[in-house]
N, C-alpha and C positions, 0 to 999 in steps of 0.2 A: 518573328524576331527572336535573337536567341538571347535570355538573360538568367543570369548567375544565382544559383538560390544563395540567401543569405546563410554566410560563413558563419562557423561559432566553433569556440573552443574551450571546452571543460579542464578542468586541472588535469595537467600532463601526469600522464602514466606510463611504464613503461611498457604496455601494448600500446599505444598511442599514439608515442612520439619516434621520429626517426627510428626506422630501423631498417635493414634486409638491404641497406647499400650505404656506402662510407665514402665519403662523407654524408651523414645519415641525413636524410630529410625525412619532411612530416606529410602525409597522406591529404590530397587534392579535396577537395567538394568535388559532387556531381553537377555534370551539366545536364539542362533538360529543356526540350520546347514546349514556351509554353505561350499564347495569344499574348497580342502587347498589353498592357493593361490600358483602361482610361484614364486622360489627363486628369489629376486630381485637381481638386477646385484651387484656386490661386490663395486663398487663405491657410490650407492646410500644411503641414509641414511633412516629411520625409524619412519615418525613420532612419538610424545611420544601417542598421543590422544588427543582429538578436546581440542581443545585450545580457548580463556579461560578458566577455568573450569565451570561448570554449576550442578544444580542438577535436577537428573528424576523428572520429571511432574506426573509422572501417579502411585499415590499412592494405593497400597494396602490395601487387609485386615488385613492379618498380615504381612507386611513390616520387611524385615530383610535386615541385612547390606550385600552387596555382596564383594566380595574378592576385595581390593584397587588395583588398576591397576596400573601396573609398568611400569616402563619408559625400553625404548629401551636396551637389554644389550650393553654395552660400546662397545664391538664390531661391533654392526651393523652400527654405528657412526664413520666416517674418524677420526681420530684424529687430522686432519688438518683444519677442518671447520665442519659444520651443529653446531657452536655453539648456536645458536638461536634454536635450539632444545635440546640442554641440559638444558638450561634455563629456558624454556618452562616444561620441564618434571620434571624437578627441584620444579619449583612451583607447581604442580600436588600432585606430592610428600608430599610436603609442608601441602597441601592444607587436605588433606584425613584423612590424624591423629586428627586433630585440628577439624574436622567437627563432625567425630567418637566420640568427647570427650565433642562436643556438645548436641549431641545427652543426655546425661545422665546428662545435664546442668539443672538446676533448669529453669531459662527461657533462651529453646534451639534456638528460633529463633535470638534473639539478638547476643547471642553467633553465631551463622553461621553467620550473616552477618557480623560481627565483623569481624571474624577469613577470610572469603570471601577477603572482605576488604584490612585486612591486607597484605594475601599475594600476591593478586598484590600492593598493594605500592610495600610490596619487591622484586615483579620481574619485577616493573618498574625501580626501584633502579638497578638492577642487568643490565636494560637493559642500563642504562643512562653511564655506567661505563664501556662498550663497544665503541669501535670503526663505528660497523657496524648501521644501519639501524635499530633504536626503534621499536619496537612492535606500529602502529598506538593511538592505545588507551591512550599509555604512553603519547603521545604527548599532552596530557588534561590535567585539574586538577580538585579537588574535584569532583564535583559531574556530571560535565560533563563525566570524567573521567569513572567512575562508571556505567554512561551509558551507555555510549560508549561497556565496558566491557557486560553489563546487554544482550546485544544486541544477545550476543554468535556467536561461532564458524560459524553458518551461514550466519552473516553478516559481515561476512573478506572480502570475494570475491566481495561482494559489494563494502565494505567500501576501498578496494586496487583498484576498475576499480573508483572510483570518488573521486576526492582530498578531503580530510579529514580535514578543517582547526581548527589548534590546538588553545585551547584557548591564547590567546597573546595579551596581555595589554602592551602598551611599555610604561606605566607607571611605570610597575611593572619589569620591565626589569630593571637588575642591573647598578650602575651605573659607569662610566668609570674614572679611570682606576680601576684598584681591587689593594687589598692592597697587601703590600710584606708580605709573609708569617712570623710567628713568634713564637715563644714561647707560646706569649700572647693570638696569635690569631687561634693556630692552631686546639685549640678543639672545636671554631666556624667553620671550615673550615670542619672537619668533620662533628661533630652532625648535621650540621644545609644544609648539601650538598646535600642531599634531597629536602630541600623544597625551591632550589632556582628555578625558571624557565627552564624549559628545551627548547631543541630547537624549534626555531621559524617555524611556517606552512609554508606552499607554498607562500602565500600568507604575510609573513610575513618579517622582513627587513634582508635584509643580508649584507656582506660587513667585514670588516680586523676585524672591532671591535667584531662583533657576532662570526668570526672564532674564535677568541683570547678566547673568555670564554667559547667556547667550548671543543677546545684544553685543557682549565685549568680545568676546571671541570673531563675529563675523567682520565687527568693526577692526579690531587688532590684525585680521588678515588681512583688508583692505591697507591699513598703514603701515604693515608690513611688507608690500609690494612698492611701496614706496616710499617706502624705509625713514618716515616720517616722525619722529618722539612727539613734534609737537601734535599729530594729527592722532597718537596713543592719548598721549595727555587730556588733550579735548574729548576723544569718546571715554576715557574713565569717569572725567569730571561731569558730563551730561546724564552717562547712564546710571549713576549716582542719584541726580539732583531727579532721576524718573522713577529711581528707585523709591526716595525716600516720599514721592507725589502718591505712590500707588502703597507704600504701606500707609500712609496717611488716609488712603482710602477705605480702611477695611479699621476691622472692631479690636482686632489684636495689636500688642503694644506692638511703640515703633521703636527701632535700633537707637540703643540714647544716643549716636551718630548723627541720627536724621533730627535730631532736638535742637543740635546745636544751633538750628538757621540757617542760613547760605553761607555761599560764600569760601572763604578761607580757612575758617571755623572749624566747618564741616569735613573739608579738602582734608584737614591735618588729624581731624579728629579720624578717622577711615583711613588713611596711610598708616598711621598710630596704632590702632586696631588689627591691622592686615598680620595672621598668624606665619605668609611666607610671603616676604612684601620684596625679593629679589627672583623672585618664580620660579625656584628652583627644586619644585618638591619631587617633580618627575626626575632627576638628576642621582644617581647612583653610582658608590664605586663598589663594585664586585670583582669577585675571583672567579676565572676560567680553569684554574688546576684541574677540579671535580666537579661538572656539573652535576648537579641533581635535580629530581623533578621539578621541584620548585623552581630553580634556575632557570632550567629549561622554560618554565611555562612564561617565565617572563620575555627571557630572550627571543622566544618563539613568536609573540606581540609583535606590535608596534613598537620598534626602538629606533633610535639614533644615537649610531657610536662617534663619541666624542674624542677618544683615546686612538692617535693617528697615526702611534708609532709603530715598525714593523717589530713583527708580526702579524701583531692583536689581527687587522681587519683581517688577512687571507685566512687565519685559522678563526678564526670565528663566523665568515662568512661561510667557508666549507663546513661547517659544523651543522648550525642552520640548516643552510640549500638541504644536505643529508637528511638530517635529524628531526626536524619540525615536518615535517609529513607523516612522517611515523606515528603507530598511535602511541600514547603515552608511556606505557609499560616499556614501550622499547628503545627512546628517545636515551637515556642516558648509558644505555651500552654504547649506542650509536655513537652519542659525543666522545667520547673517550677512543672509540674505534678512528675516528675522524683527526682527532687531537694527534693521538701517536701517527699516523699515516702523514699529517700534515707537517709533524715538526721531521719527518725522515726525508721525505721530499725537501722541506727547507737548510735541511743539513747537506742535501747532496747538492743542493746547487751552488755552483760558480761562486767563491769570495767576493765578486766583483759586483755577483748580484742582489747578494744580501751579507754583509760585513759581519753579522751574529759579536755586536758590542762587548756582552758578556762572556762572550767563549764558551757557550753551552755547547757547544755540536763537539768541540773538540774533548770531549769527557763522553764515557761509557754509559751502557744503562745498567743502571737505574739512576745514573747521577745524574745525565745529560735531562732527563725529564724534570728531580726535582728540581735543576738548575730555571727549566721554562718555568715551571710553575712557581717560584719564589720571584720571579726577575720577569719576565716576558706578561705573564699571564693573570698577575698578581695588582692589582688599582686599576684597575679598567674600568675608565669612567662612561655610564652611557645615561641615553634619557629612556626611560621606559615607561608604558603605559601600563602594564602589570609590574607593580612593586617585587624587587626579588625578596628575597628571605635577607635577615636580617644578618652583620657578620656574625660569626662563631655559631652559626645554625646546622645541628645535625640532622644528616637527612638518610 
């Protein structure tokens, strides 16, 4: 019987992906025979295929897409667990369409690594919002992150026999208590529940208060799926009244919070307290004129841009996709290179298709640029999990 080895795809390169015919595609797997295997016992599950995803190394002459490889059927999966394989096959899934549509991309490698990129953020999102045990890699951020991933399905077994320790700045660790959920605050609570800190490494602090924001976090995406204030409210107020049961258990003082009693008390006394109680600490407004390293290393993270107007996303997405693969030293030539490229491209196209409000393009250089960068490029507000540098910061 003849069956498919499991596909994998490492971070797109430019020997790797599409090339040697146009509209490019990406180099096939081998096929090979090999004996059926035996029925596996009816308790065990299936994996989906090597995990992360990766792509073939060994590019062809003429290179054609092989059939996307499917996740386990639903059946060979307990319905009571192997969830961390659904998840897993889940982003596979994800992953395969988005590469396919790269492939026919004007510039395909940026697009793969993009779309790469993406889908683990979202099936580190998917993993953070579980109960059970992260995916190790999740446990990073930005471009550690990414490495971590780059590394592929054959360095799990390493990276699971030697402690992995996750990036953890207890600077950037939130700050205590968190605010009572609200109206006001609660479409911070979602949009921005991604790019708060995930759990701390082995080697990182633990204790009632890291419980507490972990418990809220998994709970907050749970009621963020359906889109619940009152089902925020009830997990604050509970993970609170468990907080304050379990510092009551131990010899060190307790939060004069937890003194106050139950009740309402308590509730107002911990809303009162909370140092960013509209959840807005991931929330930034920055300038794209100049990026610099600093810049860079935030934008290159985990972000969500909040600032909708054109330009901002095209030139900042192309910026990105470019630039954030690079290694550091070379990262803010790149944006600048991509910035100018971007706004000559946007100045040559059709009135019809971008209106340019300010009338930047219709001015010379050097005015036509500082015109973007006062006016275009200038309050761009994003969420980010690596804080940028602060305004009026020289770099």
């Amino acid at each position: 019987m003849w069956h498919r080895r499991a596909w994998s795809c490492s971070t797109p390169t430019s020997s790797n992906c599409c090339r040697r015919r146009w509209p490019p595609r990406c180099s096939p797997t081998s096929w090979r025979r090999v004996p059926r295997p035996p029925a596996p016992p009816p308790r065990l599950a299936q994996h989906p295929g090597r995990f992360p995803p990766r792509l073939a190394h060994g590019p062809r002459r003429h290179p054609s897409l092989p059939p996307a490889p499917r996740a386990p059927p639903t059946r060979a999966l307990p319905p009571t667990a192997f969830a961390h394989l659904r998840r897993q096959a889940a982003a596979l899934d994800a992953f395969r369409p988005r590469l396919n549509a790269c492939c026919h991309h004007d510039t395909p490698l940026p697009c793969a690594r993009r779309a790469w990129m993406d889908v683990l953020d979202g099936f580190c999102t998917d993993e953070f919002g579980v109960k059970t045990r992260q995916f190790h890699c999740c446990r990073q951020h930005g471009a550690a992150r990414r490495r971590c991933f780059a590394q592929g399905p054959d360095a799990i077994t390493e990276a699971a026999a030697t402690a992995v320790v996750a990036v953890w700045d207890p600077v950037a660790e939130p700050p205590f208590p968190p605010g009572e959920p609200t109206a006001a605050n609660m479409g911070n609570i979602c949009q921005l529940r991604g790019l708060r800190p995930g759990p701390p490494g082995p080697s990182g602090r633990s204790g009632p208060r890291v419980r507490l924001r972990l418990r809220l976090e998994r709970d907050y995406g749970r009621c963020c799926r359906n889109g619940s204030l009152a089902c925020a409210q009830d997990a604050w107020r509970k993970g609170l009244e468990r907080f304050c049961r379990e510092e009551a258990a131990v010899k060190t003082g307790q939060h004069r919070c937890c003194q106050r009693g139950g009740g309402r008390a308590r509730g107002r006394c911990f809303a009162a307290a909370a140092p960013h109680p509209a959840y807005d600490r991931e929330l930034h407004n920055v300038s794209l004129a100049r990026p610099g390293p600093a810049l860079l290393r935030s934008l290159c993270g985990p972000t969500r841009l909040l600032t909708k107007r054109r330009p901002v996303p095209e030139l900042l997405g192309a910026m990105t996709a470019a630039c954030c693969p690079l290694p550091p030293e070379e990262q803010s030539a790149c944006a600048q290179e991509q910035l100018s490229q971007g706004i000559a491209t946007l100045c040559a196209t059709p009135r019809d298709a971008w209106r340019d409000p300010q009338g930047c393009c219709s001015r010379g250089d050097p005015e036509r640029r500082h015109c973007f960068d006062t006016t275009y490029l200038a309050q761009v507000t994003l969420g980010a999990a690596v804080a940028p540098p602060p305004p009026g910061y020289k770099e």
